[in-house]
PyMOL Python script that loads the backbone (N, CA, C, O; Angstrom):
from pymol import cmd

cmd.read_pdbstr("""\
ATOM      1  N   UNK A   1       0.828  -1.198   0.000  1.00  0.00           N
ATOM      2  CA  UNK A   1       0.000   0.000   0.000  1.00  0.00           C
ATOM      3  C   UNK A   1       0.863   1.248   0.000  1.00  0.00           C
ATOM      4  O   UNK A   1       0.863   2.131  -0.858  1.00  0.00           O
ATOM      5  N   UNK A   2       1.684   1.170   1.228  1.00  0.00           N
ATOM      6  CA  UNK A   2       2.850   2.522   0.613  1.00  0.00           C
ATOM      7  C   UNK A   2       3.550   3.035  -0.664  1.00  0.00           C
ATOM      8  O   UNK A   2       3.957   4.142  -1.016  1.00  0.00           O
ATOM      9  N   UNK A   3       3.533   1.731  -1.259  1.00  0.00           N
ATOM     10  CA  UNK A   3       5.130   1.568  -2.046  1.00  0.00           C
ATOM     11  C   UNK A   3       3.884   2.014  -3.041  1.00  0.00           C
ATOM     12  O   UNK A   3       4.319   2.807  -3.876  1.00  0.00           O
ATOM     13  N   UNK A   4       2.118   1.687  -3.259  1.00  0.00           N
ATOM     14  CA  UNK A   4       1.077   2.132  -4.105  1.00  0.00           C
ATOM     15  C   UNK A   4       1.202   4.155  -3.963  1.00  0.00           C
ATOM     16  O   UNK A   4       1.419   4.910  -4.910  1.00  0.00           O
ATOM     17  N   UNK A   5       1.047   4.445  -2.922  1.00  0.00           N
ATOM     18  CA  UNK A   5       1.019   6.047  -2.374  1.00  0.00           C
ATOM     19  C   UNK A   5       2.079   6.724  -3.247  1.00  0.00           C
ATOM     20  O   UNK A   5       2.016   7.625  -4.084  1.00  0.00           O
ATOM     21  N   UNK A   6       3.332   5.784  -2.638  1.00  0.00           N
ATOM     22  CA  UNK A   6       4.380   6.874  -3.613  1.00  0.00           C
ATOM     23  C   UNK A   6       4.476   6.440  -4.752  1.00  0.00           C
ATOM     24  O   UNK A   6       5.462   7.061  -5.148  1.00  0.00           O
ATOM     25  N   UNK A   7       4.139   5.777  -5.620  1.00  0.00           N
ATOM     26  CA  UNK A   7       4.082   6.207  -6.478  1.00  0.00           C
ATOM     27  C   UNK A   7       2.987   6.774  -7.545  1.00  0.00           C
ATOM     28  O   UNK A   7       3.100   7.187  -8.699  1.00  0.00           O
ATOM     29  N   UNK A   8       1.820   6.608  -6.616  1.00  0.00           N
ATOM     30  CA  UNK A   8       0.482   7.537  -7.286  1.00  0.00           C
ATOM     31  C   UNK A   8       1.236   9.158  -7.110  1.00  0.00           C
ATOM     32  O   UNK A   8       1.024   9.903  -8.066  1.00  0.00           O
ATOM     33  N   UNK A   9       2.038   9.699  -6.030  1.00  0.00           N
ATOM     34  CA  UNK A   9       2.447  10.980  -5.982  1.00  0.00           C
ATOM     35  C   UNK A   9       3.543  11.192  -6.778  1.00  0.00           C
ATOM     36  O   UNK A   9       3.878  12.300  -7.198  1.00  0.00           O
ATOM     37  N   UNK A  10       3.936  10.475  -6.929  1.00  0.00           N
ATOM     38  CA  UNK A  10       5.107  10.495  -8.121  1.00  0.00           C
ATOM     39  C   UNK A  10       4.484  11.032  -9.216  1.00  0.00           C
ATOM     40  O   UNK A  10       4.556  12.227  -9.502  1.00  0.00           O
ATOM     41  N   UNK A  11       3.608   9.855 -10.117  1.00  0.00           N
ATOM     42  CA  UNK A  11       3.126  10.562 -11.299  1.00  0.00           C
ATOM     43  C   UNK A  11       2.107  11.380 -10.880  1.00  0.00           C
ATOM     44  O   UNK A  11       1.552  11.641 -11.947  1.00  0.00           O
ATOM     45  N   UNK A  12       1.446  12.004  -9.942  1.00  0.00           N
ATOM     46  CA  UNK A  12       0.921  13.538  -9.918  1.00  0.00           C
ATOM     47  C   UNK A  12       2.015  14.531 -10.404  1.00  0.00           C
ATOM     48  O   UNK A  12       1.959  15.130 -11.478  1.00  0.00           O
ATOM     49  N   UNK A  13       3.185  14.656  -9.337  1.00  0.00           N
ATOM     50  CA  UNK A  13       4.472  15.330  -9.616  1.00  0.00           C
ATOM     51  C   UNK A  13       4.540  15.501 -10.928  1.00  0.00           C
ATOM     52  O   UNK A  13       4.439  16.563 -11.541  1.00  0.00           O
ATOM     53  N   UNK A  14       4.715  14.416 -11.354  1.00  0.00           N
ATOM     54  CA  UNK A  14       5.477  14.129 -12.800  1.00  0.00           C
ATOM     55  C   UNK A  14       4.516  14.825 -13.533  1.00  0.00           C
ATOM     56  O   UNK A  14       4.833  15.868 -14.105  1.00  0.00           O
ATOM     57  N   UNK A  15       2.998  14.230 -13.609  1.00  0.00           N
ATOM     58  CA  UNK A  15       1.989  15.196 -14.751  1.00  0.00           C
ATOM     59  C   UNK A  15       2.061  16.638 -14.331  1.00  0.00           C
ATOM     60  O   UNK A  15       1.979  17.551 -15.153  1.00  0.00           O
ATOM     61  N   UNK A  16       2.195  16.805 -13.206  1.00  0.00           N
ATOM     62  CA  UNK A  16       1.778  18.633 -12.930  1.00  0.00           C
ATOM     63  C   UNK A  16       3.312  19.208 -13.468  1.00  0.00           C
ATOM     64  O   UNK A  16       3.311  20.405 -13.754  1.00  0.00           O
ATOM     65  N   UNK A  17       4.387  18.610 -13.605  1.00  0.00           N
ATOM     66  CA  UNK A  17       5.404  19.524 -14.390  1.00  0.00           C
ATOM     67  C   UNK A  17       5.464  19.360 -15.904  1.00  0.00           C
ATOM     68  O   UNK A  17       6.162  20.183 -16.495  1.00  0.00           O
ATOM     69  N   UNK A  18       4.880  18.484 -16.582  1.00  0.00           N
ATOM     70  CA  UNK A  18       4.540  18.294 -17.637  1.00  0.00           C
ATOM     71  C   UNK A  18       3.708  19.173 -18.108  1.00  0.00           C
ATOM     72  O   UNK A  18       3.696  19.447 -19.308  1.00  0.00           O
ATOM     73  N   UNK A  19       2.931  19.715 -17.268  1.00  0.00           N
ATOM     74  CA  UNK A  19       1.678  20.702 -17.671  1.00  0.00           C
ATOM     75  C   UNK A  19       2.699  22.092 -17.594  1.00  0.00           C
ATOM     76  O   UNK A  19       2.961  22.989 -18.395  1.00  0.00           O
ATOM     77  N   UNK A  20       3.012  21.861 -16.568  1.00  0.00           N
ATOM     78  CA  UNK A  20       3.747  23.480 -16.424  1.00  0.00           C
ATOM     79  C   UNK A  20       4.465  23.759 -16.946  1.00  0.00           C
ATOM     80  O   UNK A  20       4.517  24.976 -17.128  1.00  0.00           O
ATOM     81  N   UNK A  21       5.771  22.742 -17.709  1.00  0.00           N
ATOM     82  CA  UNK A  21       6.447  22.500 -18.928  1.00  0.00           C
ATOM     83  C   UNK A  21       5.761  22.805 -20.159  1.00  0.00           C
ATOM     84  O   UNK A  21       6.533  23.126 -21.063  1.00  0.00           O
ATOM     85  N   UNK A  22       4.497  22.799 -20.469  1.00  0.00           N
ATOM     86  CA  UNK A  22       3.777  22.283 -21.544  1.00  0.00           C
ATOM     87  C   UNK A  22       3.176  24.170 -21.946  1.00  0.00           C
ATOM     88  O   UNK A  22       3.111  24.820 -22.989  1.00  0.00           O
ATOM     89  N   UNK A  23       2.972  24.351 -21.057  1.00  0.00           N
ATOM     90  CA  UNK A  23       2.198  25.684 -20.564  1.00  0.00           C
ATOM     91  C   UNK A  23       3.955  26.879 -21.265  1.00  0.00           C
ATOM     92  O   UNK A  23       3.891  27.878 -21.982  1.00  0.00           O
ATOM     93  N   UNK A  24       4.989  26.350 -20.798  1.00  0.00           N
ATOM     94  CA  UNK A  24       5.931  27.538 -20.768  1.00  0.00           C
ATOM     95  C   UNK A  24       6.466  27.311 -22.168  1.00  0.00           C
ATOM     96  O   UNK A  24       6.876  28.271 -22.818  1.00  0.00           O
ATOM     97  N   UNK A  25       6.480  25.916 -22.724  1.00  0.00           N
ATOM     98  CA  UNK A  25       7.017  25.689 -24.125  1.00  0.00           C
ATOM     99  C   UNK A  25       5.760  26.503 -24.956  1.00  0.00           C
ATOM    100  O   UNK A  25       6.238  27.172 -25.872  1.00  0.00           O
ATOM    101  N   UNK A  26       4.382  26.602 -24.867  1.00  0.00           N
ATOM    102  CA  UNK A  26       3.399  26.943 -25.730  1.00  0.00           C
ATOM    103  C   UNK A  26       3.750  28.573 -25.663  1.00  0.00           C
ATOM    104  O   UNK A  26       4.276  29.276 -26.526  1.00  0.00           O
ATOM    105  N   UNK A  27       3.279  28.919 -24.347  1.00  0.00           N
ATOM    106  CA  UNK A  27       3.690  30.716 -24.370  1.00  0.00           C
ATOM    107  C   UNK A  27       5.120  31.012 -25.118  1.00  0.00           C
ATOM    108  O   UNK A  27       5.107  31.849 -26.021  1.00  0.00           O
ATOM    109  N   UNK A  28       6.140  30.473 -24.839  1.00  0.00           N
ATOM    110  CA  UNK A  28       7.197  30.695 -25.512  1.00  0.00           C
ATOM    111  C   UNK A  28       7.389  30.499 -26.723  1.00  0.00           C
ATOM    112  O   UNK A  28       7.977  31.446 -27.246  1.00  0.00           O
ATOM    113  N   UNK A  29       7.005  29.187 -27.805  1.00  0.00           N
ATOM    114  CA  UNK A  29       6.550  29.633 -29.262  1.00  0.00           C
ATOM    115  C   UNK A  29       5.078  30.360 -29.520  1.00  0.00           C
ATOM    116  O   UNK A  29       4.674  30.609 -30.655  1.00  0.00           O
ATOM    117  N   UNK A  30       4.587  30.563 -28.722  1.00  0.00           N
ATOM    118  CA  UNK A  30       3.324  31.793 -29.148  1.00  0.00           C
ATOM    119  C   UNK A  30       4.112  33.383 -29.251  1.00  0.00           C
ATOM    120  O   UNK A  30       3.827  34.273 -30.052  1.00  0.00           O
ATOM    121  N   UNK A  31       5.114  33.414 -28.240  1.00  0.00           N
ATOM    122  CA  UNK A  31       5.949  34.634 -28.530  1.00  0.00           C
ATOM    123  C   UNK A  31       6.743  34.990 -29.281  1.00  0.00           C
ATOM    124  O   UNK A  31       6.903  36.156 -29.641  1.00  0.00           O
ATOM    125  N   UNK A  32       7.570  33.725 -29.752  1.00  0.00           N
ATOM    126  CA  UNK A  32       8.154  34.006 -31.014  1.00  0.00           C
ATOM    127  C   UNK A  32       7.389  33.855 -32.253  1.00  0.00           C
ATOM    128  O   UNK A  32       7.934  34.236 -33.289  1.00  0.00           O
ATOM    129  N   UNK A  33       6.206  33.357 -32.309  1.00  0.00           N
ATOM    130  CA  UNK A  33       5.467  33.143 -33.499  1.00  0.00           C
ATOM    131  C   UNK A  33       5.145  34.951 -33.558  1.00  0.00           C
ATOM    132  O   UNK A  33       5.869  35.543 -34.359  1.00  0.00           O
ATOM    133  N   UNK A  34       4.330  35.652 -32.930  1.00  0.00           N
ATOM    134  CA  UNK A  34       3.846  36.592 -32.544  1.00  0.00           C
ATOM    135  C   UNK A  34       5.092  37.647 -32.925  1.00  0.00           C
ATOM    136  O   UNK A  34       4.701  38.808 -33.043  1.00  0.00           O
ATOM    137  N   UNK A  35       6.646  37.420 -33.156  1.00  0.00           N
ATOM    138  CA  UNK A  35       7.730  38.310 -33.150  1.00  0.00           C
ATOM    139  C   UNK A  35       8.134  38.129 -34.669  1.00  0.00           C
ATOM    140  O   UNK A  35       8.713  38.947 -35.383  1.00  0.00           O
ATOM    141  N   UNK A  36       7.618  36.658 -35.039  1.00  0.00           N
ATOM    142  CA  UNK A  36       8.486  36.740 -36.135  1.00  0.00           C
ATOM    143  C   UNK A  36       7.678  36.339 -37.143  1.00  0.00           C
ATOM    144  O   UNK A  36       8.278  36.423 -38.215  1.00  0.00           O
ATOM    145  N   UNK A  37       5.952  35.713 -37.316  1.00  0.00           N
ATOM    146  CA  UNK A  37       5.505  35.150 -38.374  1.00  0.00           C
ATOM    147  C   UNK A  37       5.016  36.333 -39.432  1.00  0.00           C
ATOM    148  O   UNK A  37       5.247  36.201 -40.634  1.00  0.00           O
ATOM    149  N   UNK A  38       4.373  37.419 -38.945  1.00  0.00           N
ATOM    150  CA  UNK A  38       4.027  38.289 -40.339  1.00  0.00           C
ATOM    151  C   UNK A  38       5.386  38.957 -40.801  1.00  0.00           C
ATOM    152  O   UNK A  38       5.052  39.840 -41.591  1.00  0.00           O
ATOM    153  N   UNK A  39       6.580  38.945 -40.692  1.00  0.00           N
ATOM    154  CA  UNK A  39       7.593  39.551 -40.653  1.00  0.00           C
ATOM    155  C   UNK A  39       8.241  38.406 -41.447  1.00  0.00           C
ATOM    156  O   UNK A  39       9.396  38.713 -41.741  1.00  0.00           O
ATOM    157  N   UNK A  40       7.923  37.316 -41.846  1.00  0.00           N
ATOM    158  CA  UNK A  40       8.695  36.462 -41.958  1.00  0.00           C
ATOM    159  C   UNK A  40       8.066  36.084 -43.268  1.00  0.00           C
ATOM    160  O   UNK A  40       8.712  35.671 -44.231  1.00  0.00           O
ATOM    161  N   UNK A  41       6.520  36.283 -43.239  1.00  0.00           N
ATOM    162  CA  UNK A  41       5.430  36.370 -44.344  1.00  0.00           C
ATOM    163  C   UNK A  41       6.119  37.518 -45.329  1.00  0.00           C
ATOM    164  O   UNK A  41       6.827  37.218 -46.290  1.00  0.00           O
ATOM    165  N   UNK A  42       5.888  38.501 -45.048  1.00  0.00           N
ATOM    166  CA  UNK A  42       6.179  39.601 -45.568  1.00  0.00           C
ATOM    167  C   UNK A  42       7.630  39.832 -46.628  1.00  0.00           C
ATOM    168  O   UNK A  42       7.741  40.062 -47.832  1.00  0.00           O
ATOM    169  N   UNK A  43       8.331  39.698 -45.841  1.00  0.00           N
ATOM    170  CA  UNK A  43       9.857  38.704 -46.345  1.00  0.00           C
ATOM    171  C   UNK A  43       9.581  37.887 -47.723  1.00  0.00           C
ATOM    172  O   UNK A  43      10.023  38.124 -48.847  1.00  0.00           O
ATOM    173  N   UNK A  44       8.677  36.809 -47.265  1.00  0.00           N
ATOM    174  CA  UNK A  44       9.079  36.061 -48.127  1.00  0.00           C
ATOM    175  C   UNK A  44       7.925  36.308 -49.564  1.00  0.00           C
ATOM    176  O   UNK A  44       8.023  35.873 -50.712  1.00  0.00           O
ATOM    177  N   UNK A  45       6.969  37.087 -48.998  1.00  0.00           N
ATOM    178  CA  UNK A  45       6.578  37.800 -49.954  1.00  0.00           C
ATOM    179  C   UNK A  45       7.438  38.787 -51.100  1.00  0.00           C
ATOM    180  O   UNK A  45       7.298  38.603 -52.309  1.00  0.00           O
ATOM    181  N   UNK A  46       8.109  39.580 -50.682  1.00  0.00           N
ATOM    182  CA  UNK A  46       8.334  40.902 -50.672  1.00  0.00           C
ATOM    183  C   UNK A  46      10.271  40.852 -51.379  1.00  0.00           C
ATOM    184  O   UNK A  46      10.817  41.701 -52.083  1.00  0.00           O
ATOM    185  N   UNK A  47      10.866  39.517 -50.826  1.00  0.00           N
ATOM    186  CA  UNK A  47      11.932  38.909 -51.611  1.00  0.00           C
ATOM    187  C   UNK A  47      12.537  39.256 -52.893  1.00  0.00           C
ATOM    188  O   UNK A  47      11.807  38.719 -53.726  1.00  0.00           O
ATOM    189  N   UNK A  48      13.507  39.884 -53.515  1.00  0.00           N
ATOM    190  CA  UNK A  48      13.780  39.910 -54.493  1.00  0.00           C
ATOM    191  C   UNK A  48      15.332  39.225 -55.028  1.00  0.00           C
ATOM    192  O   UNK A  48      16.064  39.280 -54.039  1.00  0.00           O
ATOM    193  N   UNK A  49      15.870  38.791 -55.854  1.00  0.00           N
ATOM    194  CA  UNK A  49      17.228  38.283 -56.675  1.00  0.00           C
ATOM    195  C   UNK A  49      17.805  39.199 -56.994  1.00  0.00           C
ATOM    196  O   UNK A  49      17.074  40.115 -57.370  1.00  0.00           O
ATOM    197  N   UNK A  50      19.034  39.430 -57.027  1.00  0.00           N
ATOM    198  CA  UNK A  50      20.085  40.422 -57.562  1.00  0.00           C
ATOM    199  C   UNK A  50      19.549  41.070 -58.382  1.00  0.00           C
ATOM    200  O   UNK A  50      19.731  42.278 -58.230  1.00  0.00           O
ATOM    201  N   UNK A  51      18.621  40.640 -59.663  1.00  0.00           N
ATOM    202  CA  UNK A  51      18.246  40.498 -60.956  1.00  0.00           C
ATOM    203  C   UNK A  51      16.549  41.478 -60.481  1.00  0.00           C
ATOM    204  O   UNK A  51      15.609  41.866 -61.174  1.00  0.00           O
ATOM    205  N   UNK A  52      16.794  41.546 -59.259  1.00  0.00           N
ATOM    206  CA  UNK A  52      14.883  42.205 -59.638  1.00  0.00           C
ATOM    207  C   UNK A  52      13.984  41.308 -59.444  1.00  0.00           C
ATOM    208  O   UNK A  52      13.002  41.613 -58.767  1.00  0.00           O
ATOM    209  N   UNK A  53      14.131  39.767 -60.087  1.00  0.00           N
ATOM    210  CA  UNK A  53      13.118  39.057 -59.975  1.00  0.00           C
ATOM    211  C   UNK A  53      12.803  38.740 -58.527  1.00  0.00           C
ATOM    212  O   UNK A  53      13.547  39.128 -57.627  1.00  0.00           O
ATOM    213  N   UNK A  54      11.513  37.912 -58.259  1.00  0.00           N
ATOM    214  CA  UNK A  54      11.253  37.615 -57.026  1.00  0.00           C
ATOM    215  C   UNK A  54      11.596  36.048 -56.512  1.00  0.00           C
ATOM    216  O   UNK A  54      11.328  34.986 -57.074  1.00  0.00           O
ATOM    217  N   UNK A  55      12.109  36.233 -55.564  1.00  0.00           N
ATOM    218  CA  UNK A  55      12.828  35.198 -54.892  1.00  0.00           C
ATOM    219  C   UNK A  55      12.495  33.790 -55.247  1.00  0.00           C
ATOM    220  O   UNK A  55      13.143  32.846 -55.700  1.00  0.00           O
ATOM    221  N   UNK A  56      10.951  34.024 -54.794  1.00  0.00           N
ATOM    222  CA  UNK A  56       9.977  32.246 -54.527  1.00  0.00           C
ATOM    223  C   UNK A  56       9.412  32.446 -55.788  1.00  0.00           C
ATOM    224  O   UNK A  56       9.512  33.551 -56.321  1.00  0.00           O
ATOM    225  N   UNK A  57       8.972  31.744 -56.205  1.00  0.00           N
ATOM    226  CA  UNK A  57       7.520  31.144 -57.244  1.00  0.00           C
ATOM    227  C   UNK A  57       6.536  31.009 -56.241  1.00  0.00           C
ATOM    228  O   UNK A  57       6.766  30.705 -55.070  1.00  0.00           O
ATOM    229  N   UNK A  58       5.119  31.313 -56.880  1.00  0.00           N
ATOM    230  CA  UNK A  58       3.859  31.603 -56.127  1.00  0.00           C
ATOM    231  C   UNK A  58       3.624  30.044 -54.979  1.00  0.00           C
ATOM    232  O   UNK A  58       3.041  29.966 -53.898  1.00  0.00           O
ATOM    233  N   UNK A  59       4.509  28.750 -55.961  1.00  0.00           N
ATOM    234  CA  UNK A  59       4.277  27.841 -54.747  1.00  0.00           C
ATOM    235  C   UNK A  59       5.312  27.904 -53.805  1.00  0.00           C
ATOM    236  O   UNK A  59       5.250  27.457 -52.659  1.00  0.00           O
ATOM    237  N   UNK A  60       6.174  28.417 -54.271  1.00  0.00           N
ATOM    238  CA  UNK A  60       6.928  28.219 -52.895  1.00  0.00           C
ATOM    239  C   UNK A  60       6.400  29.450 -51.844  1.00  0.00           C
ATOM    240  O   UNK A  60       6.558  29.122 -50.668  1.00  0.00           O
ATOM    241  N   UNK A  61       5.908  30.563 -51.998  1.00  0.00           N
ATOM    242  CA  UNK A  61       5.316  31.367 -50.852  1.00  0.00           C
ATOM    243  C   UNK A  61       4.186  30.874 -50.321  1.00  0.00           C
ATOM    244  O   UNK A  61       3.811  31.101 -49.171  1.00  0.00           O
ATOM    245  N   UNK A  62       3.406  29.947 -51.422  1.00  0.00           N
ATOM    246  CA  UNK A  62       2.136  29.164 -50.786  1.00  0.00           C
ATOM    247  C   UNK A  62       2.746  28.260 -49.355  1.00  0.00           C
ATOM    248  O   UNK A  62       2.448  28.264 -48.160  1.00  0.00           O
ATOM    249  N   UNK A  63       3.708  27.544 -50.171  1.00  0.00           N
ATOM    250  CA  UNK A  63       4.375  26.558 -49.054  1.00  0.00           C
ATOM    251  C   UNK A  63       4.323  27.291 -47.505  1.00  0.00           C
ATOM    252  O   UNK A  63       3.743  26.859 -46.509  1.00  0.00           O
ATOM    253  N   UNK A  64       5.061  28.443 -47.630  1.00  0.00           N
ATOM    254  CA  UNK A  64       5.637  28.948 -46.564  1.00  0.00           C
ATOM    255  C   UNK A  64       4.853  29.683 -45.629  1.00  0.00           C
ATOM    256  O   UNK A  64       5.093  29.759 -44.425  1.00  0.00           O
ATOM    257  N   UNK A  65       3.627  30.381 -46.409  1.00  0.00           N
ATOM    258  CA  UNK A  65       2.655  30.277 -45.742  1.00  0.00           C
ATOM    259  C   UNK A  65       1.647  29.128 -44.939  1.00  0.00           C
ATOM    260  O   UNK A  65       0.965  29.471 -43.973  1.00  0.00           O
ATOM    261  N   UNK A  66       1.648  28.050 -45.347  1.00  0.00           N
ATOM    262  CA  UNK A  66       1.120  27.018 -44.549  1.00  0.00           C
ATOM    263  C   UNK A  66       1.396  26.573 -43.826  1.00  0.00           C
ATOM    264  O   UNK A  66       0.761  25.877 -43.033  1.00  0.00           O
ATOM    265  N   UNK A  67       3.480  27.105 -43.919  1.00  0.00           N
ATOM    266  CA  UNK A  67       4.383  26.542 -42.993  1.00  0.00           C
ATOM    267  C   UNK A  67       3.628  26.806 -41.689  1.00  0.00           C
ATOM    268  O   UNK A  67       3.149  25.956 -40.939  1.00  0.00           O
ATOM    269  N   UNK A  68       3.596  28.783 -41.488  1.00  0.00           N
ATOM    270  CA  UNK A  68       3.595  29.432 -40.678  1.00  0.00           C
ATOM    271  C   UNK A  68       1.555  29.449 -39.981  1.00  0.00           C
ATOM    272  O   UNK A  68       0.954  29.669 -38.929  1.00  0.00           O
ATOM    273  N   UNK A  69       1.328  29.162 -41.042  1.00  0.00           N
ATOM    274  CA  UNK A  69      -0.652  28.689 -40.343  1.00  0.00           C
ATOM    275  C   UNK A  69      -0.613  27.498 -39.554  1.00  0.00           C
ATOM    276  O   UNK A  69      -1.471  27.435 -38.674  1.00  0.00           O
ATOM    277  N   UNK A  70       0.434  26.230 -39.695  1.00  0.00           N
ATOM    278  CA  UNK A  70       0.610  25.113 -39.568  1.00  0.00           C
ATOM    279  C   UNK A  70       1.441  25.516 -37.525  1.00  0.00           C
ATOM    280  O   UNK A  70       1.045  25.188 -36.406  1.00  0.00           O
ATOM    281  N   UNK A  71       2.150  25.991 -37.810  1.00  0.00           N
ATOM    282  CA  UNK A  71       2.830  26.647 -36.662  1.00  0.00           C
ATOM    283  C   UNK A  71       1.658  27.202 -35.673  1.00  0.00           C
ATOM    284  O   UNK A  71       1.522  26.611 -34.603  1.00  0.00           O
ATOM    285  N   UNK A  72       0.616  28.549 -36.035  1.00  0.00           N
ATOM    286  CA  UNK A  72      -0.005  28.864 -35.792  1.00  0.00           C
ATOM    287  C   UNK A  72      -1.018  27.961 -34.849  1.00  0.00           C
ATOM    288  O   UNK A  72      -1.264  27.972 -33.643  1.00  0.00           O
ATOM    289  N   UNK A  73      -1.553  27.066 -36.121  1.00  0.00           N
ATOM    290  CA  UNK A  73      -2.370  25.769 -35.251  1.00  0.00           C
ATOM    291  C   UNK A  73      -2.156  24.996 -34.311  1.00  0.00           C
ATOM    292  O   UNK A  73      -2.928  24.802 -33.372  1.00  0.00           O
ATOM    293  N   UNK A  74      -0.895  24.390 -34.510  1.00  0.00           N
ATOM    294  CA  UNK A  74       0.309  24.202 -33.296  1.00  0.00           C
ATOM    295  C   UNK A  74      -0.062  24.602 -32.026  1.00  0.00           C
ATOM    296  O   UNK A  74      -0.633  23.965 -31.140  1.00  0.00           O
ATOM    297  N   UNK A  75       0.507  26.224 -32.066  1.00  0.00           N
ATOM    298  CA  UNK A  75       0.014  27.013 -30.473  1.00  0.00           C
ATOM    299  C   UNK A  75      -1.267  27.025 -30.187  1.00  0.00           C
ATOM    300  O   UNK A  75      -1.424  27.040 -28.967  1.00  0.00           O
ATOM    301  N   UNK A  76      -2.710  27.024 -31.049  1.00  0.00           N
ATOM    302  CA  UNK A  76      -3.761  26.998 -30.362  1.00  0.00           C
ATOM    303  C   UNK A  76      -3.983  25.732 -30.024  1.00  0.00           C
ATOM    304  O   UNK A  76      -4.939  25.436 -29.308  1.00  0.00           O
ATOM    305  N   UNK A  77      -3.310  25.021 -30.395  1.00  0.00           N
ATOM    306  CA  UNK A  77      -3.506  23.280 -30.176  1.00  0.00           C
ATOM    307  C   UNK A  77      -3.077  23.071 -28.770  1.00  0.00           C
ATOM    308  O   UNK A  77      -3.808  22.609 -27.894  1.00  0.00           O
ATOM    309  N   UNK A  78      -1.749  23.469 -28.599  1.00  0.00           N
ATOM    310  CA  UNK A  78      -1.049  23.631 -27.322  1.00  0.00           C
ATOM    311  C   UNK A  78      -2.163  24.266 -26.449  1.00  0.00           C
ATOM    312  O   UNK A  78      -3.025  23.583 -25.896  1.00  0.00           O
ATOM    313  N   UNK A  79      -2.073  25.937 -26.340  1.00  0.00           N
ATOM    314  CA  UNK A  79      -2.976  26.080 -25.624  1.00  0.00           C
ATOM    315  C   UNK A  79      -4.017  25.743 -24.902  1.00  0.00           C
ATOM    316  O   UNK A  79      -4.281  25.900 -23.709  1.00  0.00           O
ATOM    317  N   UNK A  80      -4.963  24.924 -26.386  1.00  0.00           N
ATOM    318  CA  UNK A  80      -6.350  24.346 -25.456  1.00  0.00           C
ATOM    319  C   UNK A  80      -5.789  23.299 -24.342  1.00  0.00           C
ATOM    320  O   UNK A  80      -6.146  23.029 -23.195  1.00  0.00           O
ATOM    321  N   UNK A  81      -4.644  22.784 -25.282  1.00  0.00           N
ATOM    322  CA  UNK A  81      -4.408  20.793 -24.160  1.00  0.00           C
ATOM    323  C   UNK A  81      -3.828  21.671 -23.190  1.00  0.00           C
ATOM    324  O   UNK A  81      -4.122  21.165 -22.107  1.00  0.00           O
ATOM    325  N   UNK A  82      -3.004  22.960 -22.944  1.00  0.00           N
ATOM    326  CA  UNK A  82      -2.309  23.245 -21.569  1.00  0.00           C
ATOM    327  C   UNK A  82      -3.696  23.650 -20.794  1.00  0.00           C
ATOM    328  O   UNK A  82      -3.828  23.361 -19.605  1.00  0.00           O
ATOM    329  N   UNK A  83      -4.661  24.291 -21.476  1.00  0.00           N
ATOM    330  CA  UNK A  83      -5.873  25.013 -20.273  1.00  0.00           C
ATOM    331  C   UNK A  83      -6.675  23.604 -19.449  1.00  0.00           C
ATOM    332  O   UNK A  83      -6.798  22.523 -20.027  1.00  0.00           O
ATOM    333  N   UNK A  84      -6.963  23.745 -18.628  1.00  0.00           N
ATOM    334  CA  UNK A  84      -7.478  22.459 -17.677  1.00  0.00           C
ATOM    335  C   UNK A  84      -8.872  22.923 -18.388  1.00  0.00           C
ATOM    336  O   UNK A  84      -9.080  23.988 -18.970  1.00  0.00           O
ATOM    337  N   UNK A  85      -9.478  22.187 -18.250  1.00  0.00           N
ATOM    338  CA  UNK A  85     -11.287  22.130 -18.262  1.00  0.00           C
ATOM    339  C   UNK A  85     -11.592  22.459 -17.349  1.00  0.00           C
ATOM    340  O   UNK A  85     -10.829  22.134 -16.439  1.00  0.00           O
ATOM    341  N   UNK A  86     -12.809  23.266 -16.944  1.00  0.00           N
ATOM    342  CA  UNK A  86     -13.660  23.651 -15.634  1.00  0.00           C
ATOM    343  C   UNK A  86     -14.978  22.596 -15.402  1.00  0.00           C
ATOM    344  O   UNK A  86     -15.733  22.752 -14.442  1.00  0.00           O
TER     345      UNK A  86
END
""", "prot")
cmd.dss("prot")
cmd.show_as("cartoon", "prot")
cmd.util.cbc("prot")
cmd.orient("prot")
């Protein structure tokens, strides 16, 4: 029965830093998403070659945009699983 106790408190421990881990990794790419994705859009929009021409072809900015929606979804994904349910 003891040797049951500690280790039901163990994995409490263990899940509640997982959450709080989970919680500081999400805010922290929500902040760099937030610093660097329209800036990074824009860029790769906005790109030009020695020559004038533009950097990407229309699929490769498509790409890179989905990159960064894909990212996006990511953090709200994170988010919901870090918020507890009421």
């Amino acid at each position: 029965m003891k040797k049951t106790m500690v280790w039901v408190a163990m994995m409490l421990i263990f899940i509640g830093c997982q959450q709080v881990n989970m919680k500081s990794y999400v805010a922290a790419d929500k902040m760099t998403y937030d610093a660097v994705a329209d800036e990074y859009l824009d860029l790769v929009q906005k790109s030009k070659k020695e020559d004038g021409q533009p950097q990407f072809d229309q699929e490769q900015i498509d790409r890179r945009k989905r990159l960064v929606e894909s990212w996006k979804m990511r953090i709200d994904n994170g988010e919901a699983a870090a918020t507890p349910e009421k």
